[in-house]
C-alpha positions as CSV (number, residue, x, y, z in Angstrom):
1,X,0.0,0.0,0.0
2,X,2.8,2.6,0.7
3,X,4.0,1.8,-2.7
4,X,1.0,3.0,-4.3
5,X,0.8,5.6,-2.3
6,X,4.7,7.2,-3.3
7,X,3.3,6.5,-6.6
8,X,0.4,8.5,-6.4
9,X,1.8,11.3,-5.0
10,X,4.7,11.3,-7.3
11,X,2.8,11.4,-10.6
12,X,0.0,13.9,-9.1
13,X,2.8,16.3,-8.1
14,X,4.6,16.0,-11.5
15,X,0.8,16.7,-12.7
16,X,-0.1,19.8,-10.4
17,X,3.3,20.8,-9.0
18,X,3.8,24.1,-11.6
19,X,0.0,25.0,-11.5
20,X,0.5,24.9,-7.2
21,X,3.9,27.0,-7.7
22,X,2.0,29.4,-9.7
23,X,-0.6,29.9,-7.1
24,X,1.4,30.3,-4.1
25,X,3.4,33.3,-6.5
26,X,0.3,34.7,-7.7
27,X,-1.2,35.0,-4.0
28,X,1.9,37.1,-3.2
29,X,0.7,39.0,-5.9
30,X,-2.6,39.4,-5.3
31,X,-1.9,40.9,-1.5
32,X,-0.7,44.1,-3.0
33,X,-2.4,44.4,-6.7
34,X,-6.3,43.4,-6.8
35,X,-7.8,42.3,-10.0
36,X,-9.3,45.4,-11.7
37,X,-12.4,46.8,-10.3
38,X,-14.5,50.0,-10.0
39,X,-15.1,50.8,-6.5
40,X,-18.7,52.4,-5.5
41,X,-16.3,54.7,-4.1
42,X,-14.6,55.7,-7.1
43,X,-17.5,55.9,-9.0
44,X,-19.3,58.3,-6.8
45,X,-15.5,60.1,-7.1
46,X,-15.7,60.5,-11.1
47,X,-19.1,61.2,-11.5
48,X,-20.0,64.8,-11.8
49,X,-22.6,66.6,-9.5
50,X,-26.2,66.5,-10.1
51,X,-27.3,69.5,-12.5
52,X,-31.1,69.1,-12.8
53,X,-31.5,72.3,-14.4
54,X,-34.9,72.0,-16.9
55,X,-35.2,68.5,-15.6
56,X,-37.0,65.6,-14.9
57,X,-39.5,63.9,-15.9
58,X,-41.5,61.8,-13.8
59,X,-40.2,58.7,-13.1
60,X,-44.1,57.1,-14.1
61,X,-42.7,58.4,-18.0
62,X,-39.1,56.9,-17.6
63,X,-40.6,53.9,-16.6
64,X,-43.0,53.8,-19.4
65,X,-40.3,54.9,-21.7
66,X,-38.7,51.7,-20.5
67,X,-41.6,49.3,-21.2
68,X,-41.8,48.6,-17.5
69,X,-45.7,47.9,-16.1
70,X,-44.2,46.9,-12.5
71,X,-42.1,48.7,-10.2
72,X,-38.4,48.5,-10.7
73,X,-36.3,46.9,-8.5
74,X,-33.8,49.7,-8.2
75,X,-34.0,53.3,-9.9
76,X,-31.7,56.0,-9.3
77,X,-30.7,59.2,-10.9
78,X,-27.5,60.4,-12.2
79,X,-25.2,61.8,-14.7
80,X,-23.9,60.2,-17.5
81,X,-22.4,61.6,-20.6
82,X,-23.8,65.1,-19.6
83,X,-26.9,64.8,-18.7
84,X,-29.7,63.6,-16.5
85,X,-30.0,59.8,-16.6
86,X,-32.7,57.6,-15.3
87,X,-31.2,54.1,-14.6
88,X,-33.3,51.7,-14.0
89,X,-32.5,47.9,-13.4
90,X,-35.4,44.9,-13.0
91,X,-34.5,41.3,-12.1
92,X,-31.0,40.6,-11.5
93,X,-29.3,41.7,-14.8
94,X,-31.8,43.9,-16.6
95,X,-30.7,47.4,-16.8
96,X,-32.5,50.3,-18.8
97,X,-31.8,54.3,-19.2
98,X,-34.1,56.8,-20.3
99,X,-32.8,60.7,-20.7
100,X,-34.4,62.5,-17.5
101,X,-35.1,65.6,-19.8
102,X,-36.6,64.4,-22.9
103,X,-38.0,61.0,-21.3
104,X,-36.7,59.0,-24.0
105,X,-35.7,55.5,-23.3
106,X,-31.9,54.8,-24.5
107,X,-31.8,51.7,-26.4
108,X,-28.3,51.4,-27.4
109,X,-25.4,53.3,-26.4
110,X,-22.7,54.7,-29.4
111,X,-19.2,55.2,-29.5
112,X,-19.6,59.1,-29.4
113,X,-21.9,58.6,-26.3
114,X,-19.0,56.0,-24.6
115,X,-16.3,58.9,-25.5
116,X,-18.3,61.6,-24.1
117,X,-18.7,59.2,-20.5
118,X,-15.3,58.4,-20.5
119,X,-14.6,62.2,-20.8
120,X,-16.5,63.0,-18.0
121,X,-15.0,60.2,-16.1
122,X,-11.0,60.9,-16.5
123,X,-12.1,65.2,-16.2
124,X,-9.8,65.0,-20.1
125,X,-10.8,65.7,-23.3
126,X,-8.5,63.4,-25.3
127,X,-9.7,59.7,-24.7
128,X,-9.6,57.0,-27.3
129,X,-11.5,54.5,-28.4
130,X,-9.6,51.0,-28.1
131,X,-12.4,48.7,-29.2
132,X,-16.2,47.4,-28.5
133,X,-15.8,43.9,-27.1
134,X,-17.8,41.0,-25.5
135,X,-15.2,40.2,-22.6
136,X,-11.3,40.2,-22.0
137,X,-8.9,39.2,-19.0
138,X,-10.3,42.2,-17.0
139,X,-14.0,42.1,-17.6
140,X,-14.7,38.1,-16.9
141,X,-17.0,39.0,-14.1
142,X,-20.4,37.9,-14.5
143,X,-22.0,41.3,-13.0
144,X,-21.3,43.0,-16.1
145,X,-22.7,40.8,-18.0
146,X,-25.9,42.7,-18.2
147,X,-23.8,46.1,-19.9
148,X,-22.3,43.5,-22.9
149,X,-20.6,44.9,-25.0
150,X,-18.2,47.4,-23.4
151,X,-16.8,49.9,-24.9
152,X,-12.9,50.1,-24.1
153,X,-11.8,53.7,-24.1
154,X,-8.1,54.9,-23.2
155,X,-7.2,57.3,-20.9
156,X,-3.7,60.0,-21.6
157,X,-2.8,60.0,-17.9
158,X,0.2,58.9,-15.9
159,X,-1.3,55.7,-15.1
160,X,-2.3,54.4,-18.0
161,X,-5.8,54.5,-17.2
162,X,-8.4,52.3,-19.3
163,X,-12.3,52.6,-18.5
164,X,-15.1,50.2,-19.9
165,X,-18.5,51.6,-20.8
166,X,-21.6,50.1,-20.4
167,X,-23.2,49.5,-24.3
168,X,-26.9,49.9,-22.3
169,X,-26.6,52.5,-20.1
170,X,-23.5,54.5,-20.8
171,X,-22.0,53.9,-17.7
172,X,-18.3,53.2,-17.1
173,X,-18.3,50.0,-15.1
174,X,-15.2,49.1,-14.5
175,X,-11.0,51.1,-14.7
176,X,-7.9,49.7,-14.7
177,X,-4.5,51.3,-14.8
178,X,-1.0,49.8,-16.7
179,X,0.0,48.7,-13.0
180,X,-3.1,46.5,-12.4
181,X,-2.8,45.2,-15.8
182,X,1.3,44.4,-15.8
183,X,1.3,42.7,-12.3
184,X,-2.3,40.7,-12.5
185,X,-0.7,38.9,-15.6
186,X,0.9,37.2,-12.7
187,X,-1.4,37.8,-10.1
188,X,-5.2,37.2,-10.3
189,X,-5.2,36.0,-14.1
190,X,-2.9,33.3,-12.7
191,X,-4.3,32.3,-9.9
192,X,-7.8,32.1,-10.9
193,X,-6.8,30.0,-14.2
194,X,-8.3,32.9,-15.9
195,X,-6.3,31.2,-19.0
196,X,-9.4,29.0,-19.4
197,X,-11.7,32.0,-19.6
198,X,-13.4,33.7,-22.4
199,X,-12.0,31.1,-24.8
200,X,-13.1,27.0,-25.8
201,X,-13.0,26.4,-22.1
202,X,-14.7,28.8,-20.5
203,X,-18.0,26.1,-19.5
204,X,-15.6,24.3,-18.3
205,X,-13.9,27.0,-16.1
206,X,-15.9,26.5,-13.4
207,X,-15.2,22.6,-13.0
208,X,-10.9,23.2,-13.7
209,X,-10.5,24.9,-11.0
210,X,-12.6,22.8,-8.1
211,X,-11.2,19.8,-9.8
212,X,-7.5,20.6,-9.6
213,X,-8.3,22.3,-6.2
214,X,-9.6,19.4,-4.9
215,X,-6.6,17.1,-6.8
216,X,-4.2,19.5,-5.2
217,X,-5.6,19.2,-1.6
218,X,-6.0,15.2,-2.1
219,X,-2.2,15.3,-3.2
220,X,-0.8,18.0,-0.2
221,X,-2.6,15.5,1.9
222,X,-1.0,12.5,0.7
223,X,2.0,14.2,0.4
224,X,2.2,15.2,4.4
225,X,1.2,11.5,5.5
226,X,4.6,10.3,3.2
227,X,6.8,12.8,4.9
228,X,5.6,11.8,8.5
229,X,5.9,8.3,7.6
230,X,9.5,8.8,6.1
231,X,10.6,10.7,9.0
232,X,12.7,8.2,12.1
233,X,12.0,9.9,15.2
234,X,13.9,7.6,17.3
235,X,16.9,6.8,15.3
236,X,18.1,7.1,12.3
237,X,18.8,5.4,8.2
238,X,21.7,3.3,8.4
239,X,22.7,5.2,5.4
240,X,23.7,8.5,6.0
241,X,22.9,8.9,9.3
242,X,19.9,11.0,9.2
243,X,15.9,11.0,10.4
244,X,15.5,11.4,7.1
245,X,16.3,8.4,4.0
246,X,16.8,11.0,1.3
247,X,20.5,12.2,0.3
248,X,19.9,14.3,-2.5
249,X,19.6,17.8,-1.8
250,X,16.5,18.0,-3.9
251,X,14.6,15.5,-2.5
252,X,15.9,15.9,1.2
253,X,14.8,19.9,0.9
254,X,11.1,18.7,-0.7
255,X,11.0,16.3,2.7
256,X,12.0,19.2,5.1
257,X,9.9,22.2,3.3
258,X,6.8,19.3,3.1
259,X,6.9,19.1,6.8
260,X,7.4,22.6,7.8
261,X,4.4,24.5,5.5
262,X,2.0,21.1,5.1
263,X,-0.5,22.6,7.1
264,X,-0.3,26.0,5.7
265,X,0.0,24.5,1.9
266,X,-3.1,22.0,2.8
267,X,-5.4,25.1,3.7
268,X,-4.5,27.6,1.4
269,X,-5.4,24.8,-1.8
270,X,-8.7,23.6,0.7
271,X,-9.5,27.2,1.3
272,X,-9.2,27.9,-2.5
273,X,-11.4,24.6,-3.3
274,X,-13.9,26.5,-0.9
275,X,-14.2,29.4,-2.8
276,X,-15.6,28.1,-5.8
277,X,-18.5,27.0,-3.4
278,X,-18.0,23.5,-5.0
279,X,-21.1,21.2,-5.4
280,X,-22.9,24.3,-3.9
281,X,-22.1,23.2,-0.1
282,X,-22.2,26.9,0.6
283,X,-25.8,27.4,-0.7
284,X,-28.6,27.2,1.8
285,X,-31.7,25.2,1.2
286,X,-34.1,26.9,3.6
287,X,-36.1,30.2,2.2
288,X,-34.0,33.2,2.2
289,X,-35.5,36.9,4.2
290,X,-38.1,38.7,2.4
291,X,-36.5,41.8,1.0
292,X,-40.7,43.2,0.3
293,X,-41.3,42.5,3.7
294,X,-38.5,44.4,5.4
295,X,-39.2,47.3,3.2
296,X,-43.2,47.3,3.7
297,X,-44.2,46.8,-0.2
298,X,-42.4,46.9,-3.1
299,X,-40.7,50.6,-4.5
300,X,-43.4,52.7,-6.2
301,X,-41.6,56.0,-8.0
302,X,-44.9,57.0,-8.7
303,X,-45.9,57.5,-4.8
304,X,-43.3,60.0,-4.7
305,X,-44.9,63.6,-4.1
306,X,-41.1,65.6,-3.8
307,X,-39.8,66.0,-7.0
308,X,-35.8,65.2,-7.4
309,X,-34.8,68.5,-7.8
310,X,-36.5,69.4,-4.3
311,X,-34.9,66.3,-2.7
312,X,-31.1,67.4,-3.6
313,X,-32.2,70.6,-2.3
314,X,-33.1,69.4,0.4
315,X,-29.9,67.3,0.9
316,X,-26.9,69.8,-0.3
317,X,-26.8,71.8,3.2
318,X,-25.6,68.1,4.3
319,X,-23.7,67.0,1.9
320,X,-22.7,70.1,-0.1
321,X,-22.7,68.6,-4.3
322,X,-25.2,65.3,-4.6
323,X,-23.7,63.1,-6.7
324,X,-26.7,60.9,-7.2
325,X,-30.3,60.0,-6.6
326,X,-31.7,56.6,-5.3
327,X,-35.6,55.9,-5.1
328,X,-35.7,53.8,-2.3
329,X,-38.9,52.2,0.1
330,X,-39.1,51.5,3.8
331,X,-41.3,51.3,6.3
332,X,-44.1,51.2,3.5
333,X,-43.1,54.9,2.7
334,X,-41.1,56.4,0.2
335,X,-37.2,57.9,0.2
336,X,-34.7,59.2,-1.4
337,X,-31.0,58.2,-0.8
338,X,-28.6,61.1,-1.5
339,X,-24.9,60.5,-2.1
340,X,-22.2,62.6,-2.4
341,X,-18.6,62.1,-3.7
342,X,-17.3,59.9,0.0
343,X,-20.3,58.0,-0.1
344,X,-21.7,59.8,2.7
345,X,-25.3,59.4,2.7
346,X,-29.1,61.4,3.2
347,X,-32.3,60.6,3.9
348,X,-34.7,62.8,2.3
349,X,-38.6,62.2,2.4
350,X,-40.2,61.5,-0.4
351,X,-43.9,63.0,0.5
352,X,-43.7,66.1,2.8
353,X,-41.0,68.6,4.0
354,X,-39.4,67.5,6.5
355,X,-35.7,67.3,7.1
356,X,-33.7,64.6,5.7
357,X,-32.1,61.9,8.5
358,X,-28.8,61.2,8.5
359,X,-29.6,57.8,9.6
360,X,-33.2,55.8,10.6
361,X,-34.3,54.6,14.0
362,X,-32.6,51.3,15.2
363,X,-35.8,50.2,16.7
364,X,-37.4,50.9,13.2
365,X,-35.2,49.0,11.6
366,X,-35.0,46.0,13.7
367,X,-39.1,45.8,13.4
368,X,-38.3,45.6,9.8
369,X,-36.1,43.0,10.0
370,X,-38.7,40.7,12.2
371,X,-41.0,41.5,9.2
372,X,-38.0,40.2,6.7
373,X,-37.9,37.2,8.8
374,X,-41.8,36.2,9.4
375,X,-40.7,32.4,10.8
376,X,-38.5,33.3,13.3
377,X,-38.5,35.4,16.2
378,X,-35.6,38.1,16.8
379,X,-32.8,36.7,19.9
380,X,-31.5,40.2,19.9
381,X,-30.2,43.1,18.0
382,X,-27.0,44.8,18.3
383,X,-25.5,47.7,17.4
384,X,-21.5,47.2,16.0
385,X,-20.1,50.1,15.9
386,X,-16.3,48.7,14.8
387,X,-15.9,46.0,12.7
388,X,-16.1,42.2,13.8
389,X,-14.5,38.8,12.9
390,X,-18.0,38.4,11.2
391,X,-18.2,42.1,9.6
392,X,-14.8,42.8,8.7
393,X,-13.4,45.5,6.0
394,X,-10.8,44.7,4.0
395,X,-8.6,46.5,1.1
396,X,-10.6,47.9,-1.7
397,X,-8.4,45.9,-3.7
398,X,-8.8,42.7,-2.6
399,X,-11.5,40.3,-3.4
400,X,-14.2,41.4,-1.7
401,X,-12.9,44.8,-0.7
402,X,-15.6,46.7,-2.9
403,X,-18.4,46.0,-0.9
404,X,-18.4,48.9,1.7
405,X,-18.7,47.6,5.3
406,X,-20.3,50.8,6.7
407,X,-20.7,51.6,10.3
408,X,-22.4,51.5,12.9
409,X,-24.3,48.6,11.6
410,X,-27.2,46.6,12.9
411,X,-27.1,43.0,13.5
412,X,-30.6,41.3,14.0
413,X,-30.3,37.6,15.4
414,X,-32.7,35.1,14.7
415,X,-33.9,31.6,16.3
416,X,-34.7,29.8,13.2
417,X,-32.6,26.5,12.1
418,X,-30.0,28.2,10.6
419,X,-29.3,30.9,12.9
420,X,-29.6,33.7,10.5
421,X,-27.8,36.7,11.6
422,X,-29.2,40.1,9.1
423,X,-26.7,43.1,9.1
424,X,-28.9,46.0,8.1
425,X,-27.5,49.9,7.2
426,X,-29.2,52.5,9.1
427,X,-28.1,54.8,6.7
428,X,-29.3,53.5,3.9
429,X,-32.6,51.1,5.5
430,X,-31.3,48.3,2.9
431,X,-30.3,44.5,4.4
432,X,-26.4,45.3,3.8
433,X,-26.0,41.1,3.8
434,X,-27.3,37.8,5.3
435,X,-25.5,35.3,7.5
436,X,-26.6,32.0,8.4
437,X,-25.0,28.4,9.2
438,X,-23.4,28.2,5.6
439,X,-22.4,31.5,5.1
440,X,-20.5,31.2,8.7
441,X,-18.8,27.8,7.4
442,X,-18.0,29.5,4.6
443,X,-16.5,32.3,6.5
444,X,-14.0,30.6,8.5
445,X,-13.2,27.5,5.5
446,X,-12.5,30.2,2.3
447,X,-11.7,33.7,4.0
448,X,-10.5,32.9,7.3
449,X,-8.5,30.1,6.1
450,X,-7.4,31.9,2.5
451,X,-6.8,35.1,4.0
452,X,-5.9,35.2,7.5
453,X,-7.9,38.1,7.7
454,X,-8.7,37.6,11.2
455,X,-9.2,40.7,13.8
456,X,-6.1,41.2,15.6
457,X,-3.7,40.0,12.7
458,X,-5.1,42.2,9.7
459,X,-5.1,45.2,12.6
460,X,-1.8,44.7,12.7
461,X,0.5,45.0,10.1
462,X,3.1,44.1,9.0
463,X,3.0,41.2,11.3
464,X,-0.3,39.9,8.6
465,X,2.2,40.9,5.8
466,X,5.3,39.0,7.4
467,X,3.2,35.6,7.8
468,X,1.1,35.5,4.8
469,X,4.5,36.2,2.9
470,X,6.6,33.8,4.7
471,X,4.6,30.9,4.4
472,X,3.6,32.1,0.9
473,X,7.6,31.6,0.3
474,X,7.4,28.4,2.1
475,X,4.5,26.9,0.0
476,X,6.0,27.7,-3.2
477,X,9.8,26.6,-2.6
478,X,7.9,23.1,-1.4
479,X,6.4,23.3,-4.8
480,X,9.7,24.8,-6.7
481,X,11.5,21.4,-5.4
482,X,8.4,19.7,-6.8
483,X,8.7,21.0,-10.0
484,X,12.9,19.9,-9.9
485,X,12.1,16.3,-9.0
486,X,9.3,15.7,-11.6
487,X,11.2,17.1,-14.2
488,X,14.4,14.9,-13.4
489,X,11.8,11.7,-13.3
490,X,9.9,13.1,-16.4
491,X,13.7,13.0,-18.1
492,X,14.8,9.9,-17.0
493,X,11.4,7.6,-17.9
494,X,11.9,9.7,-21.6
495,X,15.5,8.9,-21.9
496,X,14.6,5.3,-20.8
497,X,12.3,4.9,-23.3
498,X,14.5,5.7,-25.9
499,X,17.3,4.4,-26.0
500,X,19.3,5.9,-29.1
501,X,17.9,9.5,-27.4
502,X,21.7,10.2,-25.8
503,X,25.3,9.8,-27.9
504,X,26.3,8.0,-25.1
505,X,23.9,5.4,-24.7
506,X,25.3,2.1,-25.5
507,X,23.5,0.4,-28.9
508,X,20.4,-2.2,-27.6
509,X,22.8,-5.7,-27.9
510,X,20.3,-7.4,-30.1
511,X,21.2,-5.5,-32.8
512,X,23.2,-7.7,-35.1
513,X,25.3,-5.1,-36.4
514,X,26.7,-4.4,-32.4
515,X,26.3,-8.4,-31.7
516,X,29.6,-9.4,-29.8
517,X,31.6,-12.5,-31.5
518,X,30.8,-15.6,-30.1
519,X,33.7,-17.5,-28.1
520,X,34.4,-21.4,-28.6
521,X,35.1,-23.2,-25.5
């Protein structure tokens, strides 16, 4: 059995050891350069301030304008290309945009148009159009799916600056600079196999990388038993002397650096498996909260007495320039959201004059909640008002470091069977995100384990830095002497084979031309 075993392990690493080097290098990587994204932070940063001079029309005629009979599922206002825009989305990946002066719905999105955004993103006159494409390295992700094809328009700053454009609603939706480009060639386009993307294999994408996760763990695994079973505690090999049986540097370093970063090695592939939320483990079969509910109906622009123009009045002394205008419903009555450039956020009423909030009632919002949650009964609710091994911030370039982790937030417990936990933004009145008994596992087997981004080590750098680093180092010189060994086996077997392959090898003696003489007795 340990036979097969060394043989497993053997030919699996010689299978998976450069893909496993390249991920350790490309997580390095990835600490310092994210793959390319655009921040709601940065795009509340570019756009330009509300100017709702001779504007709007009611949101009942952009609506229509759209061809929508039901209420959208999100509707804001803002600028885009120069003007007033309604943009509307319904579902998860229908997006329209009518012109808030003229009313007219905006069914395709030209190059001019794109320029002119892309202008008005950079603050420059002098962009270029690069090309109209489907998807490339930097666009894989499946949220812009809905704003296919994107315009890819160049940018004459110091950066290098690149911004895509939304072909429906003249967005940009995603930046990138030269750096992010240059280093995620060996950063996130590595270590997400991103090779297999866009291309013959992208169906299959999904089920490379959980596949060769998964063989990778199975073969760390495997690979950590070996080296405990190799290794004499007690006494030594009779040759050389040693707790350990192997001579050659090569192998004897793959033995030492295999027992010092297994664990490490074992959950970062795991962790990675994780990720992909393989054979949906992560997914929750019970009913999810009712987003209608917690609101108090469903949004209704129409029910909206105070025009926009009156609501960013009414939110300037705040926030000084409004950047953009959400319609938004809770407590069965209707809201504006105001944003300026930071983010920061108001309240405005959407029937009546009074002031706008900067943030609702907790009690409020925790009835709400119980509403969102109509089959369990609240444990308690909590105020965080710094950030928790549960609702942590991290990097905006990171994975997840776009989603804004806001505070103070509100975190509504609930006795149900999967102990849902609902964070919910009192400045906004919006479910910021749900946690329940596979989120948690999720939590602590993908980010926890992938990231080390635990309170008390990511507060503290560069002690994160030093560790995630070192053992970064330590995973992939374990794989480095992989990819030394397989290669020398790969050689030999191929040399074996053929033996006419080397000048030096000696003719096969069968062949009658090389046949020794025969000697009489």
């Amino acid at each position: 059995m340990k036979r097969w075993l060394y043989l497993l392990h053997r030919w699996a690493g010689i299978a998976l050891c450069i893909v496993m080097a390249l991920w350790f290098f490309s997580g390095v990587v990835m600490m310092y350069v994210g793959y390319p994204k655009l921040t709601p932070q940065e795009r509340l940063r570019h756009l330009p301030a509300l100017a709702l001079a001779d504007c709007c029309v009611p949101p009942a005629v952009a609506l229509a304008a759209a061809g929508l009979k039901g209420g959208p599922d999100e509707m804001r206002l803002a600028m885009v290309a120069g003007a007033p825009r309604y943009l509307i989305r319904k579902g998860r990946e229908q997006w329209f945009a009518v012109d808030a002066r003229s009313g007219a719905a905006i069914t395709s999105v030209g190059p001019e148009d794109a320029l002119r955004a892309a202008r008005e993103f950079a603050d420059v006159h002098d962009v270029t159009l690069i090309d109209s494409l489907r998807e490339d390295a930097w666009t894989h992700s499946r949220a812009l799916d809905a704003h296919r094809p994107l315009y890819r328009i160049a940018i004459p700053d110091t950066a290098g600056s690149e911004v895509y454009v939304s072909s429906r609603t003249g967005e940009v939706v995603r930046d990138s600079t030269a750096t992010e480009r240059g280093w995620n060639w060996v950063g996130a386009w590595l270590h997400w196999l991103y090779m297999f993307r866009g291309n013959v294999f992208d169906p299959a994408w999904t089920e490379i990388v959980i596949y060769s996760s998964l063989a990778a763990t199975l073969m760390a695994i495997l690979g950590t038993w070996i080296g405990i079973l190799r290794w004499r505690v007690r006494d030594v090999y009779r040759k050389g002397g040693s707790h350990i049986p192997y001579r050659e540097s090569w192998m004897r370093w793959h033995h030492i650096l295999g027992l010092m970063f297994s664990v490490a090695t074992i959950l970062w592939i795991f962790s990675g498996l994780m990720s992909m939320n393989p054979w949906k483990v992560f997914t929750p079969s019970h009913a999810h909260h009712d987003s209608t509910a917690f609101a108090g109906g469903k949004l209704e622009p129409a029910a909206f007495g105070v025009s926009p123009q009156a609501a960013v009045a009414r939110a300037t002394p705040d926030l000084g320039a409004v950047k953009e205008l959400q319609w938004h419903w809770f407590d069965g009555k209707p809201w504006y959201i105001a944003r300026d450039a930071s983010g920061i956020t108001r309240l405005v009423p959407g029937n009546g004059a009074t002031p706008p909030l900067e943030m609702f009632d907790f009690d409020a919002l925790t009835a709400a909640a119980a509403k969102a949650m109509p089959t369990a009964t609240v444990n308690r609710a909590i105020v965080l008002r710094e950030h928790d091994n549960w609702y942590i911030d991290r990097a905006p370039h990171t994975m997840l470091g776009h989603v804004e982790k806001r505070l103070p937030i509100l975190r509504v417990e609930f006795n149900d069977d999967a102990n849902t936990w609902l964070h919910v933004d009192p400045c906004t009145g919006t479910i910021h995100n749900r946690i329940d008994t596979h989120a948690r596992w999720k939590r602590w087997l993908f980010a926890a384990f992938h990231s080390w981004d635990l309170r008390g080590l990511v507060d503290r750098r560069p002690l994160w830095d030093v560790l995630m680093v070192g053992f970064s180092l330590g995973g992939f010189a374990l794989c480095v002497t992989s990819v030394v060994i397989g290669w020398r086996r790969l050689r030999r077997k191929v040399r074996a084979s053929w033996p006419l392959s080397s000048p030096n090898k000696t003719p096969p003696m069968n062949d009658a031309r090389h046949a020794r003489p025969s000697r009489t007795v």
